[in-house]
N, C-alpha and C positions, 0 to 999 in steps of 0.2 A: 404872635410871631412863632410859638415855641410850636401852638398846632398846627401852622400853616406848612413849618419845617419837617414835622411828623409826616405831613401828608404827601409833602413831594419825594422825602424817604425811605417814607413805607404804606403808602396807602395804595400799591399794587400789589401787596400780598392778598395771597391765594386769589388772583386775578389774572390766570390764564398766561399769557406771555404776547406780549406787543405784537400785533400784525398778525396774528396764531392761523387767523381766517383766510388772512391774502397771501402771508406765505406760504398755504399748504392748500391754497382753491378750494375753501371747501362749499364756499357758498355758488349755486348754479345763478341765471341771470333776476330770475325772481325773487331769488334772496335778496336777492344785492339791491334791489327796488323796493320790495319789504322793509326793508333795514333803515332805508332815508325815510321812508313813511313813519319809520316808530320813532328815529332820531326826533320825525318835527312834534310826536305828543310825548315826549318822556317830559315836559314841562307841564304836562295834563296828572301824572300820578307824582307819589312821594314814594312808594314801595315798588319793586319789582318781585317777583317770588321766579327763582330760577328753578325749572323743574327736570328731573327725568323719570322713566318709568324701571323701577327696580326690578329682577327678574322674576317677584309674584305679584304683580302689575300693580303695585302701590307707587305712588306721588312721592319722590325724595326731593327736599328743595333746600334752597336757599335764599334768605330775602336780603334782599340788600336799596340802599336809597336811589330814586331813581337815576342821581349824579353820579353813582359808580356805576351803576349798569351801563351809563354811555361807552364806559371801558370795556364792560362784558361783553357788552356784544358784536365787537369784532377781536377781542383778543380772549372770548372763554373765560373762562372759571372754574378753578381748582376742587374738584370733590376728591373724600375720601372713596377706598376701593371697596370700606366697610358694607353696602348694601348688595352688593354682589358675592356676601362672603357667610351674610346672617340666613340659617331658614327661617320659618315663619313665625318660630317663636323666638328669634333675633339669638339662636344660639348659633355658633360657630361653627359652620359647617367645613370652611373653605380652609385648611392649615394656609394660613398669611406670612407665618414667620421659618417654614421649609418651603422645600419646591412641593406647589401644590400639587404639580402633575398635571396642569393645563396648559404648560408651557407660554406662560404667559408672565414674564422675568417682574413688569413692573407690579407685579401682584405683591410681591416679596415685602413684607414691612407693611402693607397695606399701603404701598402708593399712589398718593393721587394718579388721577387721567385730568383731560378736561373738556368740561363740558362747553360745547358754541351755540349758543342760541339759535332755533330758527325761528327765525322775524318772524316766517309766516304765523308762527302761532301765537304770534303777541295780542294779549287779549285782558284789557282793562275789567276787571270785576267789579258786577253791578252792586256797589257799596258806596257806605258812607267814607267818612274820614277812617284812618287814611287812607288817599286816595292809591288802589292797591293794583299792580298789574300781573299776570302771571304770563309765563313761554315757557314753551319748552324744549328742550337740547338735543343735542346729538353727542353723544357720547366718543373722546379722543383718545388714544396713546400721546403722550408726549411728543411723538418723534411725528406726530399728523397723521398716522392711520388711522381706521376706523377700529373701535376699540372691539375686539369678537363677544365680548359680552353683552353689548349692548342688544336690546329688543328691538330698540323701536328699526335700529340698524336691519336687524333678521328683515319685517316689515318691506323696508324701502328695497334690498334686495332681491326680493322677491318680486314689485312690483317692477324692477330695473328688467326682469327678466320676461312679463309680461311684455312688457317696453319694447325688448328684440323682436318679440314675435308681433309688432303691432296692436296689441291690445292693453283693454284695459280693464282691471277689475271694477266691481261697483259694490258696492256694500249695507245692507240696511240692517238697523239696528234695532232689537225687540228686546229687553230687557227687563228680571221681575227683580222685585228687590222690598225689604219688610220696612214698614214706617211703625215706630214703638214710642211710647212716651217716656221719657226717663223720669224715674223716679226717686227718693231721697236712698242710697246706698254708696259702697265705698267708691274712692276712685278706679281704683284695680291694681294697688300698689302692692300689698297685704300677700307676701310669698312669691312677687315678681321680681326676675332679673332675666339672666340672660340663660334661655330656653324654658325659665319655667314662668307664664304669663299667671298675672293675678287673675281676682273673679274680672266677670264680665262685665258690663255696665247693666244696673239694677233699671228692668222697663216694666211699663204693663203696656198691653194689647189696648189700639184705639179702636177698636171694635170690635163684633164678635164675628166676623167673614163669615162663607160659606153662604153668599148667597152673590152669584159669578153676575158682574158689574151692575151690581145696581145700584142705582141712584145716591138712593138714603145714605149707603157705607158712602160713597164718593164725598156726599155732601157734608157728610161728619168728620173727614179729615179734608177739605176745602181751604178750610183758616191757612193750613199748611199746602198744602199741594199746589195749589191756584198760586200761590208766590212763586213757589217752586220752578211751576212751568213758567211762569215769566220771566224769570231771573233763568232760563235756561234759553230762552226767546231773548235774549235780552246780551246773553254771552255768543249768540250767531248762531246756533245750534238749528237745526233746520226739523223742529219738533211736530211731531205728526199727531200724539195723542200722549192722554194719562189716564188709565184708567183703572178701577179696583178688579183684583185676580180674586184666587177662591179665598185662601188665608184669611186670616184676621188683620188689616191692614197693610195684606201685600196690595201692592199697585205693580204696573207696568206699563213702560216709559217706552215709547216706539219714535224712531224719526224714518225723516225720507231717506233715497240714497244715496248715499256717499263716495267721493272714491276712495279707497281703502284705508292710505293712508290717513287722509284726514276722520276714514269714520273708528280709527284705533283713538287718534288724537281726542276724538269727540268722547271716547267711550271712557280715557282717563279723567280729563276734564269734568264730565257728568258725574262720575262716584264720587270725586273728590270733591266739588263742589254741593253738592245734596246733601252728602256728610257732613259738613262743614256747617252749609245753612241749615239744617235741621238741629243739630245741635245749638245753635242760637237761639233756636226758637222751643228750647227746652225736650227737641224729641229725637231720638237716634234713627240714623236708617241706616242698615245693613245688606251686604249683598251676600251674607253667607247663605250658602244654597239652604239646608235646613239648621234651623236655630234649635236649641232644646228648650224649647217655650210650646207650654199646652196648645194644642189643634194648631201648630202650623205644618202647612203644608210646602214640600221643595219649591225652591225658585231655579228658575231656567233661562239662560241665555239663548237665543235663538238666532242667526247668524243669516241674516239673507243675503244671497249674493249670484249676481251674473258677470257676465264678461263683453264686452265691448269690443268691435274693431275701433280702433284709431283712424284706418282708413277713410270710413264711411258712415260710422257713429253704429251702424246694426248692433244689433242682439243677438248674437251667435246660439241663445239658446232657444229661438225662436222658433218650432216645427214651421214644415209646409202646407202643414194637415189644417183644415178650417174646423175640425171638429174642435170640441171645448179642450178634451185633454189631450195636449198635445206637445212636443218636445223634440229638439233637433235632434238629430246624432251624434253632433259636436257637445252638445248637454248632456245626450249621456254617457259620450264617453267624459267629461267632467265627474258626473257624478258616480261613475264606475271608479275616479278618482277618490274622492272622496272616501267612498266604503270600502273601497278595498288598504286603504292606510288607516282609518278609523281604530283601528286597535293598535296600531304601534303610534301612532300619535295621539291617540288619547290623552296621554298624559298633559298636553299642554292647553287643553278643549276644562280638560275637568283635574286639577293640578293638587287637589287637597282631598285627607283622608274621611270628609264630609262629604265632597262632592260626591261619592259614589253612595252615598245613602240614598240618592236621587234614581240610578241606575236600576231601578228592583220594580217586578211588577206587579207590585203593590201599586205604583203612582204608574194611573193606565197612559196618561200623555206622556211619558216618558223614554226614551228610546232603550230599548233592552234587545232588540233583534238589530241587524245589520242592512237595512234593507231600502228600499225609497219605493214610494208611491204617491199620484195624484191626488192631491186635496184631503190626505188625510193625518191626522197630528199624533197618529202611535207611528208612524215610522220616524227611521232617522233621519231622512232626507226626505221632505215633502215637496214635492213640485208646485208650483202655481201658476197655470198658462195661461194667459190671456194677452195674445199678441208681442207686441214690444215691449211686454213689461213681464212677458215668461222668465220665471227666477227658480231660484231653488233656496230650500230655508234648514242649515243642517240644526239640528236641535240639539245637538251634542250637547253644549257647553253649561258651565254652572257661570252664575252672573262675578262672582272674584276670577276669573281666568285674567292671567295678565292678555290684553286687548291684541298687540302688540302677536307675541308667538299664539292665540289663536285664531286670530285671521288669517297669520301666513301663515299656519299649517294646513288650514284650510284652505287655504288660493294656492299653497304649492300642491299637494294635492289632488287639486282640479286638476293643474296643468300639467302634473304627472298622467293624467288619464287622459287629457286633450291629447298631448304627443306621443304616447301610446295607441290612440283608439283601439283601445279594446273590447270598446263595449262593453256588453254587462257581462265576460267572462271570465273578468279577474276574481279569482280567490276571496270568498270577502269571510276571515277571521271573526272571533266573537270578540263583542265590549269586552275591557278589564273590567273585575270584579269589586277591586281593591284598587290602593293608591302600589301597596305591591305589587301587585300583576303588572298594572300600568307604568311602573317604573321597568319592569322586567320585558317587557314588551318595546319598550320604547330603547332600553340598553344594545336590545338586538338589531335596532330601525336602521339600516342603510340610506331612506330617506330622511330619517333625522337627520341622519348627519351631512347629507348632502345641505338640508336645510338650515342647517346654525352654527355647522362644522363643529371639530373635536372638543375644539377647549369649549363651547357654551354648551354643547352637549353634556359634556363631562362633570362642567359645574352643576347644570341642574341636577342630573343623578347624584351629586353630592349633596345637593341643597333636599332633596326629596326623598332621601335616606338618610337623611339626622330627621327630619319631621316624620317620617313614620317612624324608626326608632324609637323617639321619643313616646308615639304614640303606645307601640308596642311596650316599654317599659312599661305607664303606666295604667297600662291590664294590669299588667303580670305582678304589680306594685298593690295592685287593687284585690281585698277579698270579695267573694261574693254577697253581693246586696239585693234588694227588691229595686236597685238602679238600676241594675246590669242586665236589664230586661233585653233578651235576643231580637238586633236588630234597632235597636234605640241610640239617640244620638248620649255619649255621653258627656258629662263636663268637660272633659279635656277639650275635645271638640268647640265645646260653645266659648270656651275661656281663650280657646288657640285663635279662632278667627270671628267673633262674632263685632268686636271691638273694632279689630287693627282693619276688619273687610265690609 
């Protein structure tokens, strides 16, 4: 009796607030039909794991039994304001306890927001006991607004604005990422806290790569992959291929396409599930663009994407022309979009002070000029025409980008250049150099700010100058060594994200 009284007394703490969903509309008609469909299997799991995506596109959750999640999902769920406030090494970037100066009052104290489930991405994980489900949120202010810090927010706004103009984005997904074996070393406790990350996790290499997809490496990490891809078949994921890159154990993961939204959803989903299963199965997989482990070579996210009428289902970037390479006007003033914001939006394509190790033309597939051309993978923007399935594939991105603000810098972008048509005449600036440049580039973006507005503009500039900061100190902390070899990835680097990405 004493816990039944507990539960009717206090078993809605940090459980959103009764009705949160219906009296502030947030769910559109689909939700609302999602939501009865998860109600009738929440008697199928014991776990829910409530998720959202934090502003450098990592999984924050919470798990809870599936008997309380009947509550969450139309009245939210209390998170702290802490993942919006840590940069990458979970140091303080964001003053919590003054006015940040993002004019965002419930920031103050670090208070909660709340997060509303959307049904649509209710998705039971293909596991044993316990039986475990995961979703993921939409990000609230208390008072029912939509909170400005939120990504996946940025995301669906951008798609809304597609939406006026009757279109719609499409998106396919290419992605490299390392598969390592872990091997006997510390946790990564050992001089960690907050901003200053332990070692990394101790791997060896499952093969010796460099010899671009062949069989044998495929088949030597199989035992792993082959699950991998099922268990990603298995989550809905609409999986095209797996296959081994140059590295030693890079692969990469490609599906069909998506529409925007759900192919950001897919893109969090996929890291954090891989991560997850590979570590069970005794081996890490990373999406830091380069690791400082001998003979690896960059990984690269690859970002395909067209645009849709609504009206009539076409492919807007579909030329008239019968010859092989060929491209509407409307495509290229997209992709005129594209390059000509490419440097003040960089930063959210390639967001850490690794990813621009990537950037150098040393690694020839890698974009260093500003430019696009048919069927060929040194530019930044490679076209690919063939009928109704003419796309474009920006190659910008390092595979840790939060999914979230780099497709919609990329789809707003486009649509800056569609409503423009300017053809190929826009301005088009060079890559950042650095995670500096790129911070500095993107401070001055008028289009940034159109696209995240002030306060989530404002935060990330905060959040991406205490991580270079940080980085910056420690050089300047560091004497010189036979490490500090110019143009090498250093430890800070592999200890900062090769774990947490």
């Amino acid at each position: 009796m004493l816990s039944r009284s507990w539960s009717l007394h206090g078993g809605d703490s940090g459980v959103g607030r009764p009705s949160f969903v219906a009296e502030f509309g947030l769910w559109d008609d689909r939700q609302s039909e999602a939501a009865e469909q998860v109600e009738l299997h929440l008697d199928e799991v014991d776990l829910v794991r409530v998720v959202f995506c934090d502003p450098h596109g990592l999984a924050r959750s919470k798990t809870v039994p599936a008997h309380v999640f009947r509550t969450v999902l139309r009245n939210g769920m209390d998170f702290s304001a802490g993942p919006f406030l840590f940069d990458t090494g979970h140091a303080v970037a964001v003053d919590f306890l003054e006015d940040a100066g993002l004019g965002i009052g419930e920031l103050r104290g670090a208070g909660d927001f709340v997060l509303v489930p959307d049904p649509r991405t209710f998705q039971i994980l293909p596991r044993s006991e316990p039986r475990t489900a995961w979703v993921l949120g939409n990000e609230y202010l208390r008072d029912g607004t939509a909170h400005p810090l939120s990504s996946r927010g940025v995301l669906r706004r951008v798609c809304e604005s597609y939406a006026r103009a009757d279109l719609a984005p499409v998106i396919g997904l290419e992605v490299e990422w390392y598969l390592t074996r872990l091997t006997d070393g510390p946790v990564g406790n050992e001089g960690n806290g907050f901003g200053r990350q332990g070692p990394a996790p101790s791997v060896q290499a499952v093969d010796p790569g460099y010899q671009f997809n062949l069989d044998s490496h495929y088949d030597a990490v199989s035992h792993i992959a082959d699950p991998l891809a099922a268990m990603l078949m298995q989550l809905g994921l609409p999986l095209r291929s797996f296959e081994h890159e140059s590295g030693p154990g890079q692969l990469e993961t490609t599906f069909d396409p998506m529409l925007a939204l759900d192919a950001a959803d897919a893109m969090l989903l996929l890291r954090t599930q891989l991560k997850q299963e590979c570590r069970r199965r005794g081996h890490h997989a990373s999406f830091m663009t380069l690791p400082r482990l001998p003979g690896f070579d960059p990984s690269g996210w690859h970002v395909h994407q067209s645009v849709t009428s609504t009206k009539d289902g076409s492919n807007l970037f579909v030329g008239e022309s019968a010859v092989l390479d060929s491209i509407s006007p409307a495509g290229t003033d997209y992709i005129d979009g594209l390059l000509s914001r490419a440097r003040e939006l960089c930063l959210l394509s390639v967001p850490t002070v690794n990813g621009y190790r990537r950037l150098s033309p040393e690694f020839t597939l890698a974009p260093t000029s500003v430019d696009w051309r048919f069927e060929d993978r040194s530019a930044l923007v490679r076209v690919l025409s063939g009928g109704s399935s003419t796309h474009v594939e920006n190659r910008l991105g390092e595979p840790c980008a939060n999914p979230y603000f780099a497709i919609a810098s990329q789809l707003h972008a486009g649509l800056e250049g569609l409503q423009t048509a300017a053809g190929a005449r826009t301005a088009r600036p060079p890559l950042p150099t650095s995670l500096h440049e790129a911070i500095d580039a993107f401070r001055a973006s008028d289009s940034a700010e159109r696209l995240l507005g002030s306060p989530l503009k404002n935060c990330l500039i905060k959040l991406k100058e205490s991580e270079a900061a940080r980085f910056d100190a420690w050089r300047s902390s560091r004497p010189d060594t036979d490490e500090d070899i110019a143009g090498a990835v250093t430890p800070w680097e592999h200890r900062e994200y090769f774990a947490a990405y």
